[in-house]
C-alpha positions in Angstrom: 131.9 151.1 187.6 129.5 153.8 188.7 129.0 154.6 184.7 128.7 150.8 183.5 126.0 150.5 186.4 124.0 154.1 184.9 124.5 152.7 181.5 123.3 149.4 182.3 120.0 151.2 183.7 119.3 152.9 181.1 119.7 150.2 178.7 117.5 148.4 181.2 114.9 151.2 181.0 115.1 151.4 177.2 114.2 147.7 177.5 111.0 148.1 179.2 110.2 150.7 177.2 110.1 148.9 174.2 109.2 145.9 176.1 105.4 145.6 174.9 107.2 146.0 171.2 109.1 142.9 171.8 106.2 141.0 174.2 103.6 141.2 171.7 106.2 139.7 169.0 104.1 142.0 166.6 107.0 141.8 164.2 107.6 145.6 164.9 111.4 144.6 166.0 112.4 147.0 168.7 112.3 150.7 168.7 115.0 151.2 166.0 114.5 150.6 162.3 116.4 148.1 161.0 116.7 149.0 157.3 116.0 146.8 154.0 117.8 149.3 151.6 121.3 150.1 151.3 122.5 152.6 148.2 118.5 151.4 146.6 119.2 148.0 146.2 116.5 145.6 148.8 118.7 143.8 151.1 117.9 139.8 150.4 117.0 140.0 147.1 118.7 138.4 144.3 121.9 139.7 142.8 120.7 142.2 139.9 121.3 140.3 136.4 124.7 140.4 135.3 126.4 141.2 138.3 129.1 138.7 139.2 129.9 136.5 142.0 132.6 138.6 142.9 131.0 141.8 143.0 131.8 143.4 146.1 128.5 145.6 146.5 126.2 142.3 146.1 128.5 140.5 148.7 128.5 143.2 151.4 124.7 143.9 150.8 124.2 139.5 151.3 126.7 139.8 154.5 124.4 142.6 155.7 121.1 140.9 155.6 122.4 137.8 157.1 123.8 140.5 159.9 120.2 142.3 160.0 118.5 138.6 160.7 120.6 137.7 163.3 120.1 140.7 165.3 116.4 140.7 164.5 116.6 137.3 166.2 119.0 138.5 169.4 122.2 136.7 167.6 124.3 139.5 168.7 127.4 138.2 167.8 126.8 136.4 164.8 125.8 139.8 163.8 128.3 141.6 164.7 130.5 139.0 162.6 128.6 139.5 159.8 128.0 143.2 160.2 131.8 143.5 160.3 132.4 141.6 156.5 130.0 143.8 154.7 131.9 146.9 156.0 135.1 145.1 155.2 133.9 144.2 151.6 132.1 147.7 151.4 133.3 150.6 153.1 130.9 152.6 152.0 127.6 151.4 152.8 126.1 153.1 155.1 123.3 151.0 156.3 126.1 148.4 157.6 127.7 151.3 159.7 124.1 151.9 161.4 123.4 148.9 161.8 126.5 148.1 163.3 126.2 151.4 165.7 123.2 149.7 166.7 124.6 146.5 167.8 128.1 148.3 169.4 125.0 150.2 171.5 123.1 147.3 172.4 127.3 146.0 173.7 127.3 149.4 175.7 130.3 150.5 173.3 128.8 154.0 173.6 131.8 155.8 172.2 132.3 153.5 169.1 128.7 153.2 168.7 128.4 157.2 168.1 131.8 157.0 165.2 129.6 154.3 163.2 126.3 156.4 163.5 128.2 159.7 162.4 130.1 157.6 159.4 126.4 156.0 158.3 124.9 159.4 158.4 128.2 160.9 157.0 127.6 158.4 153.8 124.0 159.0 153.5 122.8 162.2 155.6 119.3 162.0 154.3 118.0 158.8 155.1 115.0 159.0 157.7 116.2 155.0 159.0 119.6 156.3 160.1 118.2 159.6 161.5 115.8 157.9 163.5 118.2 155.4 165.0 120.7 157.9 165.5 117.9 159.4 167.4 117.3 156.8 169.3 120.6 155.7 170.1 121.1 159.7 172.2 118.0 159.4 173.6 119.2 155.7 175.0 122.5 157.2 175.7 121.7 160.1 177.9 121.2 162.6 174.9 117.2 162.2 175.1 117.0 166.4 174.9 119.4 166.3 171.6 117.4 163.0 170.0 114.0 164.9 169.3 115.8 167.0 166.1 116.9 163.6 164.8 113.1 161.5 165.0 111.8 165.5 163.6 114.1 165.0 160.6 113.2 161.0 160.1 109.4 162.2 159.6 110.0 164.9 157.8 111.3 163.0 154.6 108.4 162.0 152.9 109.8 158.6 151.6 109.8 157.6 155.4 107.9 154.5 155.1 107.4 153.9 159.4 107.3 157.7 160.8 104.7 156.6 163.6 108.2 154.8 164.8 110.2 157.7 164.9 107.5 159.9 166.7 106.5 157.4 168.9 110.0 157.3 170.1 109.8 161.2 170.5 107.0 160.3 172.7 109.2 157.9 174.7 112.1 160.3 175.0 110.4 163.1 175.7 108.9 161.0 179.0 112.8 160.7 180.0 112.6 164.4 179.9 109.7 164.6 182.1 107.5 166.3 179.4 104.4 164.7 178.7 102.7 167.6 177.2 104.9 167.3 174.1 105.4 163.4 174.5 101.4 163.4 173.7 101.8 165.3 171.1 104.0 162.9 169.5 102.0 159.7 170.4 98.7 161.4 168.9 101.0 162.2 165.7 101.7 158.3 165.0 98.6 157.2 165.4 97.6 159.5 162.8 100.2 158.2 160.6 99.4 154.4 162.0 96.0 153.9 163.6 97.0 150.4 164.4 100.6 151.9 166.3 100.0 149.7 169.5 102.9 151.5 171.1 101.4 155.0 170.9 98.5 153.3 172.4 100.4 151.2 175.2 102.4 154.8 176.4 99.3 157.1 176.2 97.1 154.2 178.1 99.7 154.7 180.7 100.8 158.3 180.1 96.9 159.0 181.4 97.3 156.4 183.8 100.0 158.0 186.1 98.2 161.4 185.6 95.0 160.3 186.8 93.2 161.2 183.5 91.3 157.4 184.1 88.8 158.1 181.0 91.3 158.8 178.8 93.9 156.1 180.1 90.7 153.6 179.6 90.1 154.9 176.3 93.4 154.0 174.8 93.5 150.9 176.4 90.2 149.4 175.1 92.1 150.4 171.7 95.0 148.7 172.6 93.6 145.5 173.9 91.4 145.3 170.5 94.1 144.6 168.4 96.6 142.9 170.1 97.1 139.3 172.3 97.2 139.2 175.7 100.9 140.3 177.1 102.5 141.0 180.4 102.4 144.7 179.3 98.8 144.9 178.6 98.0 143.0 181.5 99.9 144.7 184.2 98.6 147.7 182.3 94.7 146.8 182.9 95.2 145.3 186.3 96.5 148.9 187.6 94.4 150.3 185.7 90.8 148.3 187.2 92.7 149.1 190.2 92.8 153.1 190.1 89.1 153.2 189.0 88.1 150.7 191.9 87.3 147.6 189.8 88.2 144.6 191.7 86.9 142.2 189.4 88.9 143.4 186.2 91.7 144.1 188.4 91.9 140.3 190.0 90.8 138.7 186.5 94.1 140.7 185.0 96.0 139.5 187.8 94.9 135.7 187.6 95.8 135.8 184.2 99.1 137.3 184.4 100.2 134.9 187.2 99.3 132.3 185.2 100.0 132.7 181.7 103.5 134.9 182.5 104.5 134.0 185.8 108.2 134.9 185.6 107.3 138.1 184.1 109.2 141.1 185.5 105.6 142.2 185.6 104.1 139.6 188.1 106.8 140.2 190.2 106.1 143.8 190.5 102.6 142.3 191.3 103.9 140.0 193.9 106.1 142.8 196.0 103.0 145.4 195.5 104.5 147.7 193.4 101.6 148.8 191.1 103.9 151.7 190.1 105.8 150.5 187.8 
């Protein structure tokens, strides 16, 4: 029980931290990428010409974008279901075994989780998608240390098409590991990939936040707050913020609008029980 309640708190953490992800609904999906090629054929797109009904590559690659929807949307299980078929049809596609490590994860299935990730990367050891959920799924499983080589690798292939996702989740893990020198690092590196990364922004706003380096924290914020709606993230974010640099007005204006636009936020009730730590 004492492990299902750690792994339930981690999971809970890994929630919040890709909370303002989710929040902002900026179509980012989560801190995992959730691929659209399997073996270099575009999940979703039309059967090639000539293939046949009954061709069991096209038929696992249609299970597996059904499977990838649903868990965009939080279907869990319909996903799994799906996920499930297209390995059953294909063995050997290896975006279906990440994809289904990545839902046995989200089910706390650690153990079985980590045989689907090591088969997917087993089947296709050089893609950057798998390395960078792989990475992801250690870092959310108590391996944050060991995850760092794994986002390193995703950005080092120069076909990555999102590496300000896999160093942004550097950033993130190396925060677990108390390190924010290096977890800087990696923030600053995917905004240079992606200047309009709204996560790098969000954890370096409050990186410089908790470390009193206000200028800097404000900095990022007014970056952040540019591009993106109004969320409980970014909220909670600017009230604290107003607060530490002893600006009541911004700081109840933020307030008033969490309250009222997000009042069952997890947010304003860390506002209502005066916990401007979190």
């Amino acid at each position: 029980m004492k492990t299902g309640r750690i792994l339930a708190g981690r999971r809970r953490r890994a929630a919040m931290a890709c909370a303002f992800v989710l929040a902002t609904a900026l179509g980012l999906g989560g801190c995992e990428t959730v691929t659209t090629t399997a073996d270099g054929v575009q999940i979703g797109k039309a059967p090639v010409p000539g293939a046949t009904q009954g061709d069991a590559k096209q038929r696992a690659l249609a299970r597996l974008h059904l499977a990838t929807g649903y868990y965009r949307d939080g279907q869990i299980p319909v996903a799994l279901q799906d996920v499930r078929r297209a390995i059953a049809v294909d063995p050997d596609l290896a975006a279906a075994h990440g994809l289904y490590g990545l839902i046995l994860m989200n089910l706390g299935q650690i153990d079985t989780a980590d045989e689907e990730f090591q088969r997917a990367l087993e089947l296709d050891p050089k893609s950057p998608d798998l390395q960078n959920n792989y990475g992801w799924f250690l870092c959310r499983t108590g391996r944050a240390k060991d995850s760092i080589a794994w986002f390193d690798k995703a950005v080092s292939n120069r076909l990555y098409q999102t590496p300000a996702r896999a160093l942004q989740n550097a950033g993130i893990c190396l925060l677990e590991l108390h390190d924010s020198t290096r977890a800087e690092q990696y923030f600053l590196r995917a905004l240079r990939y992606d200047a309009t990364d709204p996560v790098a922004k969000f954890q370096l706003s409050q990186m410089y936040l908790k470390e009193g380096r206000l200028g800097r924290a404000q900095f990022y914020y007014d970056l952040l707050v540019r591009s993106v709606p109004p969320n409980p993230e970014t909220l909670w974010l600017g009230a604290r913020l107003a607060r530490a640099q002893h600006d009541p007005t911004t700081e109840h204006r933020d307030e008033d609008e969490l309250l009222g636009k997000f009042p069952n936020s997890p947010q304003a009730d860390a506002l209502h029980h005066g916990r401007f730590d979190d």
